[in-house]
C-alpha positions as CSV (number, residue, x, y, z in Angstrom):
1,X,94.2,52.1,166.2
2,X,92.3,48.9,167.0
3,X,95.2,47.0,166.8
4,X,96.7,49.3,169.2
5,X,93.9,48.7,171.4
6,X,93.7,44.8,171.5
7,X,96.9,45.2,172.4
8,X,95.8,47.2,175.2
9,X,93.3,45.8,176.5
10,X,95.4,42.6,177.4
11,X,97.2,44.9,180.0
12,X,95.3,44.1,182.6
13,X,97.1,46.4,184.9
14,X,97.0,49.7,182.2
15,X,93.0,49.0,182.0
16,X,93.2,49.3,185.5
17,X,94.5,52.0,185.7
18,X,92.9,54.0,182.5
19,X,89.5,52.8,184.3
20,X,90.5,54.7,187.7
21,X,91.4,57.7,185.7
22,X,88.6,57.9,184.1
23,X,87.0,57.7,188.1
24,X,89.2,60.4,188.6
25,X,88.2,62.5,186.3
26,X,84.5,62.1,186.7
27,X,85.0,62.6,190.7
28,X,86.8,65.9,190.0
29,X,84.3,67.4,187.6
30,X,81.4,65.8,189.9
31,X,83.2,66.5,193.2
32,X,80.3,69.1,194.5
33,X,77.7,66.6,194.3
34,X,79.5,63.4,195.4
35,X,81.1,64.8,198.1
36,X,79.6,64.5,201.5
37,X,80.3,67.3,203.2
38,X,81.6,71.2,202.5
39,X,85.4,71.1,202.5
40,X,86.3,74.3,204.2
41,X,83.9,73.8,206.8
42,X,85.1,73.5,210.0
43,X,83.6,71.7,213.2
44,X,85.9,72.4,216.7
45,X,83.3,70.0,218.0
46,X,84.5,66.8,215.2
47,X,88.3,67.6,215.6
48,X,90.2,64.6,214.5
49,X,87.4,62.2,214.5
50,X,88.1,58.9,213.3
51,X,86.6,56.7,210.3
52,X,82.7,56.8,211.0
53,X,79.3,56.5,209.3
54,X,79.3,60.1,209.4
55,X,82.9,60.8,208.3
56,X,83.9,57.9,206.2
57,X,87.5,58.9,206.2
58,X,87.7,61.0,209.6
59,X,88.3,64.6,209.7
60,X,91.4,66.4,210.7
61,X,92.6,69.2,213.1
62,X,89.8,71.7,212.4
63,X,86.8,69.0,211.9
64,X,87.1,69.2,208.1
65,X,85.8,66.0,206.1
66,X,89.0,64.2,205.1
67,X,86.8,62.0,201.9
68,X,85.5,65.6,201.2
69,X,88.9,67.3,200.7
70,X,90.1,64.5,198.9
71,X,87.5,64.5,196.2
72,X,88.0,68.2,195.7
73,X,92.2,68.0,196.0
74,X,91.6,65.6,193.1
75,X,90.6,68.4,190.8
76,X,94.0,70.6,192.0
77,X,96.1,67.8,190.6
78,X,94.3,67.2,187.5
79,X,94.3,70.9,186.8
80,X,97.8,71.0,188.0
81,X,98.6,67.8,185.6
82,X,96.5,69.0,182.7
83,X,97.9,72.8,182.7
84,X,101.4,71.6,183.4
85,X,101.9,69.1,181.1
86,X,99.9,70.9,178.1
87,X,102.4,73.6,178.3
88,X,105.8,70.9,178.4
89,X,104.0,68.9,175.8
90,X,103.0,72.0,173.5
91,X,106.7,73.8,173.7
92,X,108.7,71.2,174.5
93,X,107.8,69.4,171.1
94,X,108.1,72.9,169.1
95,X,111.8,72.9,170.6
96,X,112.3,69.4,169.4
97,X,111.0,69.8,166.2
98,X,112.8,72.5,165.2
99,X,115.7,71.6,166.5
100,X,115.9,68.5,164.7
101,X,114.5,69.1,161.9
102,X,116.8,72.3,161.2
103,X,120.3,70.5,162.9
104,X,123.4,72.9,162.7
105,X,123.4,76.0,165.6
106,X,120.1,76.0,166.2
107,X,119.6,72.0,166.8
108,X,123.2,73.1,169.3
109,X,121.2,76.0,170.9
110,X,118.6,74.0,171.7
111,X,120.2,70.9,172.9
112,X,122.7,72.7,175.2
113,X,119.3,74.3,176.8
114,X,117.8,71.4,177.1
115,X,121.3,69.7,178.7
116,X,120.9,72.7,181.3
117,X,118.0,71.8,182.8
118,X,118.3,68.6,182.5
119,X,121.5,69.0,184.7
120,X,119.8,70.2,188.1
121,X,117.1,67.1,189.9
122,X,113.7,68.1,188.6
123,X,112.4,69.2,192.1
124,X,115.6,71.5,192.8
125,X,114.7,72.8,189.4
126,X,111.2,73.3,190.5
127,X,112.2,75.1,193.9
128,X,114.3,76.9,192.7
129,X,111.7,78.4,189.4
130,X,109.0,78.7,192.8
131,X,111.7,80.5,194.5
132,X,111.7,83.1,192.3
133,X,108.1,83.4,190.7
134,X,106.5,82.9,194.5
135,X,104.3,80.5,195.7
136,X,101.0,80.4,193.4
137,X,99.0,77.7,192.0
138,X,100.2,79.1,189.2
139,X,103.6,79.5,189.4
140,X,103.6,76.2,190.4
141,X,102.3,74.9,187.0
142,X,104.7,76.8,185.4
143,X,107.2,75.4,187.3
144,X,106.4,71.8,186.9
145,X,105.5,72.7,182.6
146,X,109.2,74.2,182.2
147,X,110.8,71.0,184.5
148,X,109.5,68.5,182.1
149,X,109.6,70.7,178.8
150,X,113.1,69.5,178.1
151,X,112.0,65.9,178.2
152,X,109.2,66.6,175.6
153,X,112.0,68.1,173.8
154,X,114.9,65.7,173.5
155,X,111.9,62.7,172.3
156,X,110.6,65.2,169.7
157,X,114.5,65.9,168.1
158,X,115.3,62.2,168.5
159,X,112.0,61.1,166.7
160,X,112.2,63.9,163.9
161,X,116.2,63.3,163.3
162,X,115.4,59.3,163.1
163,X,112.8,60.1,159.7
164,X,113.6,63.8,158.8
165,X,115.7,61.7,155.9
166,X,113.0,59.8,154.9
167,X,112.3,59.4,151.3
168,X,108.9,60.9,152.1
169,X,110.2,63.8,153.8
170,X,112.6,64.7,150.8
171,X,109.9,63.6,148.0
172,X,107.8,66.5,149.6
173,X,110.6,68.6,150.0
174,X,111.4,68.5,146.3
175,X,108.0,69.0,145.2
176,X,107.9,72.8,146.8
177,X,106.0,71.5,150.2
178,X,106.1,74.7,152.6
179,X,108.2,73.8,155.4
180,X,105.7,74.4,157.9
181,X,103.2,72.1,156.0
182,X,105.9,69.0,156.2
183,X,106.7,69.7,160.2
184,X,102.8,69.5,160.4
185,X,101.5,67.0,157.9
186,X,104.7,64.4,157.6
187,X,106.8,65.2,160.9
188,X,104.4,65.6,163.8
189,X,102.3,62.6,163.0
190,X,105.0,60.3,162.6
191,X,106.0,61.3,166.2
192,X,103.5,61.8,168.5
193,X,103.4,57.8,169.3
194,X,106.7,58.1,171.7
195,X,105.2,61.7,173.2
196,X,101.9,60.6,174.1
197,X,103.2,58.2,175.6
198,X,105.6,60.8,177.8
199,X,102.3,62.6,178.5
200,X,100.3,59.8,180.8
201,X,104.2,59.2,182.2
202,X,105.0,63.1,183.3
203,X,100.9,63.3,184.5
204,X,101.9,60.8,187.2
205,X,105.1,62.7,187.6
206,X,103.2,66.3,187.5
207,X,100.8,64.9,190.5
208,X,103.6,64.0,192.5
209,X,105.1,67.2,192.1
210,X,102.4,69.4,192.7
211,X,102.1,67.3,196.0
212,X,105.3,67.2,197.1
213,X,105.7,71.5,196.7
214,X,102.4,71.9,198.4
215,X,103.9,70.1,201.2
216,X,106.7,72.0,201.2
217,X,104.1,75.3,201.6
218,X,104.9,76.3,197.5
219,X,101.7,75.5,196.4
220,X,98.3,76.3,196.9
221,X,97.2,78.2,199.9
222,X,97.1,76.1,203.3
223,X,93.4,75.9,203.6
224,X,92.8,74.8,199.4
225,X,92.1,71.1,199.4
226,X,94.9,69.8,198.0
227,X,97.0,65.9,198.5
228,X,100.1,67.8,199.6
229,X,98.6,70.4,201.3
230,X,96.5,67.6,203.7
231,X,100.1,65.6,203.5
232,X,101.7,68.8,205.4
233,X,98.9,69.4,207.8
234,X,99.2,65.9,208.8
235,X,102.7,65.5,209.5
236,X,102.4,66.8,213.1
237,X,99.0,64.4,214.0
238,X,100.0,61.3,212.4
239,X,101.1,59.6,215.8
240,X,97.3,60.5,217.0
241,X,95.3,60.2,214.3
242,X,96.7,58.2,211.5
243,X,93.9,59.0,209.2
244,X,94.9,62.2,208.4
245,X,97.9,60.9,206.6
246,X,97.5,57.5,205.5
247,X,93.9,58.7,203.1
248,X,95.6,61.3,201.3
249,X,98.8,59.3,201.0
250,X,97.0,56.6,199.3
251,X,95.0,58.8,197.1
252,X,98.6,60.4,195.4
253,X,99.8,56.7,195.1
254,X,96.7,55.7,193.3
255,X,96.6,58.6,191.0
256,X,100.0,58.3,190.3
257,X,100.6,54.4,190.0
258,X,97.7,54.4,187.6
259,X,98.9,57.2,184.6
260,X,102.5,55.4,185.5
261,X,100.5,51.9,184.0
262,X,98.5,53.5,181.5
263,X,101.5,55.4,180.3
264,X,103.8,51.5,180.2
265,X,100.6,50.0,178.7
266,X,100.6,52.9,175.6
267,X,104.8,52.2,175.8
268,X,104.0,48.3,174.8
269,X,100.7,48.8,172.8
270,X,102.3,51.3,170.2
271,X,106.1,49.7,170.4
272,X,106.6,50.2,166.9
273,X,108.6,46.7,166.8
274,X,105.3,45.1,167.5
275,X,104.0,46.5,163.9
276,X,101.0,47.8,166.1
277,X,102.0,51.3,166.5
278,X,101.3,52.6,162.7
């Protein structure tokens, strides 16, 4: 592991970016005491103020605090990210293991599953799941988890077919080793470097998402601070008040350009052709 970090740490741009995650996540869990104003509270009198002392960021149509909505809208997508990725990263690698690891019709079963979803663009896939389940918060984790479970999936059967013949593997097959115990104990270790990796790399992705659905009105509900949600309202003030667009526009870029170089920073640091990933 230290080696993994040294390696790291000479990514200047993936310590950037782990360092305003790490911003992120203290903003969201502070976001009651650093922000500066309610965000649901509306002023007719501070409509579509511009950047001042009083509201760093401006306010929008209704007087709300633009900086204050975007402090809480940061815990939306990192609830959205967390929730969403957990659940593509939790069955998306049980797919993948077993698959793999078993090969014959169930390895088939999968993979054709897999090849299904993988055969529609992940935010047709997504509108179409929101379609159906309705526009929730959470549907719309769900949604995002079962895009990018297939993804999870096909790393997990690639890794486990490249060692599931490993003299290891069959050593503890041979000695009587439950098969659960080897998936756990030999398997699933010896994997999770490629998947972690996909984590910080579909959290950027799951951000996006969850902004780009709320925009479409699929999300949360129109007055929830959210990035997409304040993307939409903004759409038809942008030509007056340019503030209204360009704050939350940036924050979504930020968020998502830094798990994007903390995930290619984890890609190089635990490249397993370096000898530093082990």
């Amino acid at each position: 592991m230290l080696k993994v970090w040294n390696r790291y740490r000479h990514n200047l741009l993936a310590v950037s970016g782990l360092v305003f995650i790490l911003l992120l996540i203290v903003i969201a869990i502070f976001a009651r005491q650093i922000a500066p104003h309610n965000p649901y509270t509306m002023s007719t009198a501070a409509r579509l103020t511009g950047p001042s002392s009083s509201h760093w960021f401006g306010t929008d149509q209704f007087g709300r605090d633009i900086l204050s909505r975007i402090i809480y809208g940061s815990r939306i997508s990192l609830q959205v990210g967390v929730i969403a990725v957990g659940f593509s990263f939790i069955v998306g690698t049980i797919m993948g293991i077993i698959a793999g690891y078993n090969g014959g019709w169930v390895d088939s079963l999968i993979s054709r599953i897999t090849d299904v979803l993988f055969a529609l663009p992940d935010i047709l896939l997504a509108l179409v799941i929101m379609a159906i389940l309705g526009p929730s918060l959470n549907n719309l984790m769900l949604a995002i988890g079962i895009v990018y479970t297939p993804i999870f999936s096909r790393i997990a059967r690639g890794a486990v077919l490249n060692i599931r013949d490993s003299l290891y593997i069959e050593a503890a097959y041979s000695m009587g080793v439950k098969k659960i115990k080897i998936l756990w104990h030999h398997i699933l270790p010896n994997i999770l470097s490629p998947l972690i990796v996909q984590v910080t790399l579909s959290f950027a992705f799951a951000i996006l998402s969850e902004a780009a659905l709320s925009f479409l009105g699929l999300g949360v509900s129109p007055d929830t601070p959210s990035w997409g949600i304040m993307l939409s309202s903004a759409k038809d003030w942008m030509e007056l008040s340019w503030w209204t667009a360009v704050f939350p526009g940036i924050a979504i870029t930020l968020a998502v350009f830094s798990f994007n170089s903390v995930g290619d920073g984890l890609r190089d640091a635990l490249d397993p052709r370096t000898g530093t990933g082990n």
